[in-house]
Structures are given as structure tokens and as C-alpha cells.
C-alpha positions in Angstrom: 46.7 -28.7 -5.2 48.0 -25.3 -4.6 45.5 -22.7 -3.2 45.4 -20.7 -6.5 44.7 -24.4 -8.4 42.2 -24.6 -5.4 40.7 -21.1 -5.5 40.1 -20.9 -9.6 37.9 -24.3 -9.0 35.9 -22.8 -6.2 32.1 -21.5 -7.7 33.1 -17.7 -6.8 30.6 -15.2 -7.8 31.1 -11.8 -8.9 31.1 -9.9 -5.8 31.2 -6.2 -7.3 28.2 -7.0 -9.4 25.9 -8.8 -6.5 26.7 -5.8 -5.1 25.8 -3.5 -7.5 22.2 -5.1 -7.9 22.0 -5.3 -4.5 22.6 -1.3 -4.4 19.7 -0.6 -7.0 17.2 -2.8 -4.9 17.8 -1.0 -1.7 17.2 2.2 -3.9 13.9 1.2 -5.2 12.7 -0.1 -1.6 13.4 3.3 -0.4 11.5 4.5 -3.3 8.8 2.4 -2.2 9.1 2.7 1.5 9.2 7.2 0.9 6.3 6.7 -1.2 7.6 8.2 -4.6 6.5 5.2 -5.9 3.0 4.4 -4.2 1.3 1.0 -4.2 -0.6 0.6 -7.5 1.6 2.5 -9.6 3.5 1.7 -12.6 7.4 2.0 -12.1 9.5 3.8 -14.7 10.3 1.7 -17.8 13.4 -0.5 -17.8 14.9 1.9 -20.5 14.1 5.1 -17.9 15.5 3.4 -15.2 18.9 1.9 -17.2 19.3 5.5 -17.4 18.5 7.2 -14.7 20.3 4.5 -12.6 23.3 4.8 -14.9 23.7 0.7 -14.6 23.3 -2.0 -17.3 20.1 -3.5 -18.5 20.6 -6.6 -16.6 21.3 -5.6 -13.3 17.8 -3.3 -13.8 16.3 -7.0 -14.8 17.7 -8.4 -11.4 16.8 -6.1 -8.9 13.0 -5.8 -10.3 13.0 -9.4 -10.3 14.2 -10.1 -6.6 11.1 -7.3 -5.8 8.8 -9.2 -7.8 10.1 -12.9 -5.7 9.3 -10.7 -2.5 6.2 -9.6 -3.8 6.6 -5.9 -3.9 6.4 -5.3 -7.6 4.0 -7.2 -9.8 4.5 -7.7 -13.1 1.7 -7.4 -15.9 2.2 -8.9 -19.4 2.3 -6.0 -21.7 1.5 -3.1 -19.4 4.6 -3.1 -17.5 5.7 -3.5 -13.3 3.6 -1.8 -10.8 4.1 -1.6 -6.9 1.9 -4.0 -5.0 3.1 -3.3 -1.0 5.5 -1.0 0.4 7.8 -3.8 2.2 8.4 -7.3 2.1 6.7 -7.4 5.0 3.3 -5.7 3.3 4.0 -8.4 0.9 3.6 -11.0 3.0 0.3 -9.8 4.9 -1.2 -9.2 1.2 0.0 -13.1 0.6 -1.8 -14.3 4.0 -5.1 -12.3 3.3 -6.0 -13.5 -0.4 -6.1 -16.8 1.9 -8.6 -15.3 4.7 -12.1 -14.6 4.5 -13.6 -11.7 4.0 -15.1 -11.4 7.5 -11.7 -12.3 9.2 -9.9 -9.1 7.2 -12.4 -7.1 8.2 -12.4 -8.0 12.1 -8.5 -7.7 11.7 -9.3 -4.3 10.8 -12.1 -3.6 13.2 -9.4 -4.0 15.8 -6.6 -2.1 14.5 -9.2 0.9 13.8 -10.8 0.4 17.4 -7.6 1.0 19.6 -5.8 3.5 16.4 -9.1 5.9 17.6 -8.5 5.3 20.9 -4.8 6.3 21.4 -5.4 9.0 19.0 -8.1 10.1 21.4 -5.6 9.9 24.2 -3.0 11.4 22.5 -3.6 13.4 19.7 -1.1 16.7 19.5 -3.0 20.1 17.3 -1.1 19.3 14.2 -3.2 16.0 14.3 -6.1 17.4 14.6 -5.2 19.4 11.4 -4.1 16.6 9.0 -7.5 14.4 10.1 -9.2 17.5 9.6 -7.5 17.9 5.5 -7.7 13.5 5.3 -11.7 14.0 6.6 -11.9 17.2 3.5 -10.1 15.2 1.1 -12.3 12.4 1.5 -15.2 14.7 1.4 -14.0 15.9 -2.1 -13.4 12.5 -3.7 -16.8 11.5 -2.8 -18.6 14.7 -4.7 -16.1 14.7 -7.0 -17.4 10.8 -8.0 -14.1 9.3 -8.4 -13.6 5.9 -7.0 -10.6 5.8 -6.7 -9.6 8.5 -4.9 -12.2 8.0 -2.8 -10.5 4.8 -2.2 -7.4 6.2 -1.6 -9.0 9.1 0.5 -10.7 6.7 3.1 -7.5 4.6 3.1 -5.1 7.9 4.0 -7.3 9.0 6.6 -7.9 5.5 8.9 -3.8 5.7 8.4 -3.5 9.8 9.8 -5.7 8.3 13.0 -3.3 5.8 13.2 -0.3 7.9 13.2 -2.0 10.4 16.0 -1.5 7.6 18.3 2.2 8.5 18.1 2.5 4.7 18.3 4.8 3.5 15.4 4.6 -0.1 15.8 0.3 0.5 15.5 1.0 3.2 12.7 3.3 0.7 10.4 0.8 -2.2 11.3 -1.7 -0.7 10.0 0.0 1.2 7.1 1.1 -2.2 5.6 -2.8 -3.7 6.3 -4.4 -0.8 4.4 -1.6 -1.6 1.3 -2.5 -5.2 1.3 -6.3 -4.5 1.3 -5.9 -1.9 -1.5 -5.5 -4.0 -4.4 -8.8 -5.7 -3.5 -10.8 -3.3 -2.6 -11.5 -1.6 -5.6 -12.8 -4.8 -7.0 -16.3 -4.9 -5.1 -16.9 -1.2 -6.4 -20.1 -3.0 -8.2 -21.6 -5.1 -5.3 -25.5 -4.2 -3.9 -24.2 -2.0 -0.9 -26.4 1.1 0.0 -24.3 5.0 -0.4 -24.9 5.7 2.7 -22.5 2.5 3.5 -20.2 3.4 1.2 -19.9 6.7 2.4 -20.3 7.3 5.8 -19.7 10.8 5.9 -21.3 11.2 9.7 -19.9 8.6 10.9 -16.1 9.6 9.9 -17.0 12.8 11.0 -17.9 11.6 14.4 -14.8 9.8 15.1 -12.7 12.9 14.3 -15.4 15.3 16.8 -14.4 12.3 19.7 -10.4 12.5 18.7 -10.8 16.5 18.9 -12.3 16.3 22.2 -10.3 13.7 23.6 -12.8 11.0 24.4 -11.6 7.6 23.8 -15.0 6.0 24.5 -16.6 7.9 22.0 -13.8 7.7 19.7 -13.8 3.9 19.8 -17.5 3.7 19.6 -17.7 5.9 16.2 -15.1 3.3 14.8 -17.3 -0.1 15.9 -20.5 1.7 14.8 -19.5 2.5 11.7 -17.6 -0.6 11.1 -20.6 -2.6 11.9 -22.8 -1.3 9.4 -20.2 -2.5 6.7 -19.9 -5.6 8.0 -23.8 -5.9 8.5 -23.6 -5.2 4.7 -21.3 -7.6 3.2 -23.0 -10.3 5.3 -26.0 -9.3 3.7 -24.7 -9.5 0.3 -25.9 -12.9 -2.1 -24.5 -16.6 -2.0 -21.8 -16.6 -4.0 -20.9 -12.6 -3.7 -17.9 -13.6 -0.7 -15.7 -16.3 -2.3 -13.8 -17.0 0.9 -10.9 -14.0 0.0 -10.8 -10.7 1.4 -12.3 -8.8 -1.6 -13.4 -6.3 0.2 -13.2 -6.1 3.8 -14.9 -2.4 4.5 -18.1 -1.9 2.2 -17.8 2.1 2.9 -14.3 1.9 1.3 -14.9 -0.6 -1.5 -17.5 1.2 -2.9 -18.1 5.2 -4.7 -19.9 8.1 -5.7 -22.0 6.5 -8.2 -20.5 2.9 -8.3 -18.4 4.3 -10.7 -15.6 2.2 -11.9 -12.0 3.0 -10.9 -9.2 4.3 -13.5 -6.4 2.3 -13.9 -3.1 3.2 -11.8 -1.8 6.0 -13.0 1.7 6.2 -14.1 4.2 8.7 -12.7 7.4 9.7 -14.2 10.2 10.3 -11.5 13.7 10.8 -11.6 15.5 8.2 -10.0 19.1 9.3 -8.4 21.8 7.5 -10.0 23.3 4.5 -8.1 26.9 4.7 -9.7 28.6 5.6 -13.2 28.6 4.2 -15.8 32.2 3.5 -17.8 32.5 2.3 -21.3 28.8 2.2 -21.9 28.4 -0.7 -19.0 27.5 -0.8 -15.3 30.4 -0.9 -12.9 31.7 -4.4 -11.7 31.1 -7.0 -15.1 29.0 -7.0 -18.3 26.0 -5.9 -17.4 24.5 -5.6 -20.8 
């Protein structure tokens, strides 16, 4: 058989295309990744990204469907695709905790916080001390202001700035990705029997930002276990049957609110999404994509 005989029997795939789809999902990881589409969030509509992406319908289809296999995107039956973890990486830690217990998420976290405070103490520069300062204020402000959610989100962002003053990346990534894969869960305990003063632990954040400021890592650490402790004192407190074996809620100061008000739904943000290539003849560039 002659190599052209040979070469038209081989299973070759349409390299132009793969490639194509494989350029729109390394554009919507580094959407992801930057944070212009944060975890919890609705993604742009398939129409809106055909568009904005200047490809075909189906390449759209494959790329959010290879995030979805990875766990990055989740898909909801008639509401749409929403970001569940910023890497596939987040993915995986989320996949690993909806099998661990509560109490192990939670000591997970109790160490990650204990040496983040720690370092930062160590090593904190003044444009730290300003951005734990704004996360502390911010925090502050979703509390009175009796949103859940942001309080949520609040809490979350400023463990995540004492991470990143320990100028550690490795720690700061870590512990970025843990926070993600908690997120989704931790709004769902908003109801349980935890005290305010749990849930909020205004003093005690406070504390650990007074310990960074003056560069004391013993005190630093010992504001994180003491606060961390009461949350855990909590959720072992809680009824049989409240903890079924999955991390629903690993700190009881974050899962709760102001008013165990209920959290709003993700909210949806519209964003311009930089074209990936042109489109020719109404199709995407390298086959029918349509």
C-alpha cells in the first residue's frame, strides 16, 4: 500500500480545530486564574461567548465541556455554567474534601492559617499592612451591612491577604485554592445553631492583624488557634446528624452572617471576552464549527 493509501486510512484528527478549542480553553482558564470570572459566578452565555470569541458554536461547547470534565465550571440545568475552582488543581482539592469530614477540613485549615500568620508576622512589608487593614474594613462592613455573602467572601479574601504577606507563593496558592474549594460549602451551614459572636469574631481578626502589625509571630499564631478553636468548639457542639461526614462548613465564623440571613445567588457578570481568532464565512477557523 502506498503511503498516501496508507495515510487516508490512518484515524487523523483535525489538527487546526483541536487547536482552536484548545486556544479558547487556555483563554477561559486565564479568565479564571485573573479572576474576571470568580468562583461562583455565572459565565457569559454560549451566544455571548460565540461572539465575543469570534469561533463557532461548537468549539464554545467543547472547551466548556473539557472545564466541566476538570471540574472548573459546573453546569446547572436551566440556569446556565458557573465557575466552581480557579484551576484544575482547586478542582481536585474541592473533589477530595466533599469526601473528608468536617473536622479534618477544618484542621487542614487550622494549619495553613497558623503558619500563613506566622510568616506574615515575620515578614510582612507596609503595603501589607494596608490591604489586611482594607480586607479587616471590608469584613467589618459586610457584617453590618447583613449580607451573607459578602461576609463570606470578606472573611475568605482576608485569611487569603495574610497568606500572601508571607511573600510565600507556594503557601499563598495553597491556600487560595483551599479557600475556593471550601466556598461552595460554606454558605450552606448559614442556618446552623452557632452563636454571632462565632460567626463573627470581630476581636479576634482584629487581634491577629495588631500581632502581624507588630511583628510577633507568637501572638500572631495564637490569635489564629484561639479563634479557630472556638469554631471548631462550635461545630462539635452542633446536634447528631448536623455533620454528615462532608466538609459543609469547616469555619463556623465564616459559614455563618449578620442575622443568619440567607445568601443571594451568584451573581452574574457580563465581561468582554478578547477574541481568540476571526471568524471567515460565518464559521470558526480550521472546519465546520457550526
Amino acid at each position: 500500500m502506498k503511503a498516501a493509501e496508507r495515510a487516508s486510512a490512518m484515524p487523523l484528527r483535525n489538527t487546526a480545530r483541536t487547536n482552536l478549542v484548545d486556544l479558547v480553553i487556555a483563554q477561559m482558564e486565564s479568565l479564571i486564574a485573573d479572576g474576571e470570572w470568580q468562583v461562583g459566578e455565572k459565565i457569559p452565555a454560549e451566544p455571548l461567548l460565540v461572539e465575543q470569541l469570534a469561533v463557532g458554536r461548537n468549539t464554545v461547547r467543547e472547551a466548556v465541556r473539557a472545564l466541566v470534565h476538570t471540574g472548573m465550571l459546573e453546569p446547572r440545568q436551566g440556569d446556565g455554567t458557573y465557575v466552581r475552582a480557579r484551576s484544575d488543581f482547586g478542582a481536585a482539592l474541592q473533589r477530595r474534601l466533599r469526601r473528608a469530614g468536617v473536622l479534618e477540613a477544618y484542621e487542614v485549615r487550622a494549619s495553613l492559617e497558623r503558619d500563613a500568620a506566622r510568616y506574615a508576622a515575620e515578614r510582612r512589608t507596609e503595603s501589607d499592612l494596608a490591604t489586611l487593614r482594607a480586607a479587616l474594613a471590608e469584613r467589618e462592613l459586610a457584617w453590618a451591612g447583613g449580607d451573607a455573602t459578602a461576609f463570606v467572601d470578606a472573611d475568605l479574601a482576608f485569611h487569603l491577604a495574610v497568606a500572601e504577606a508571607t511573600h510565600n507563593s507556594v503557601l499563598a496558592e495553597l491556600y487560595g485554592h483551599f479557600s475556593d474549594a471550601l466556598r461552595s460549602t460554606v454558605q450552606s451551614v448559614i442556618g446552623a445553631p452557632v452563636p454571632d459572636s462565632v460567626r463573627h469574631q470581630g476581636a479576634a481578626h482584629q487581634a491577629i492583624v495588631d500581632a502581624i502589625e507588630a511583628r510577633d509571630p507568637a501572638a500572631a499564631e495564637a490569635a489564629v488557634l484561639s479563634h479557630l478553636a472556638e469554631g471548631m468548639a462550635a461545630l462539635r457542639d452542633q446536634p447528631d446528624g448536623a455533620d454528615d461526614g462532608r466538609p459543609d462548613g469547616p469555619d463556623s465564623e465564616e459559614a455563618g452572617g449578620p442575622d443568619d440571613a440567607k445568601p443571594d445567588g451568584p451573581t452574574t457578570r457580563s465581561r468582554t471576552v478578547p477574541t481568540t481568532t476571526s471568524r471567515t464565512d460565518g464559521g470558526a477557523r480550521g472546519g465546520t464549527d457550526e
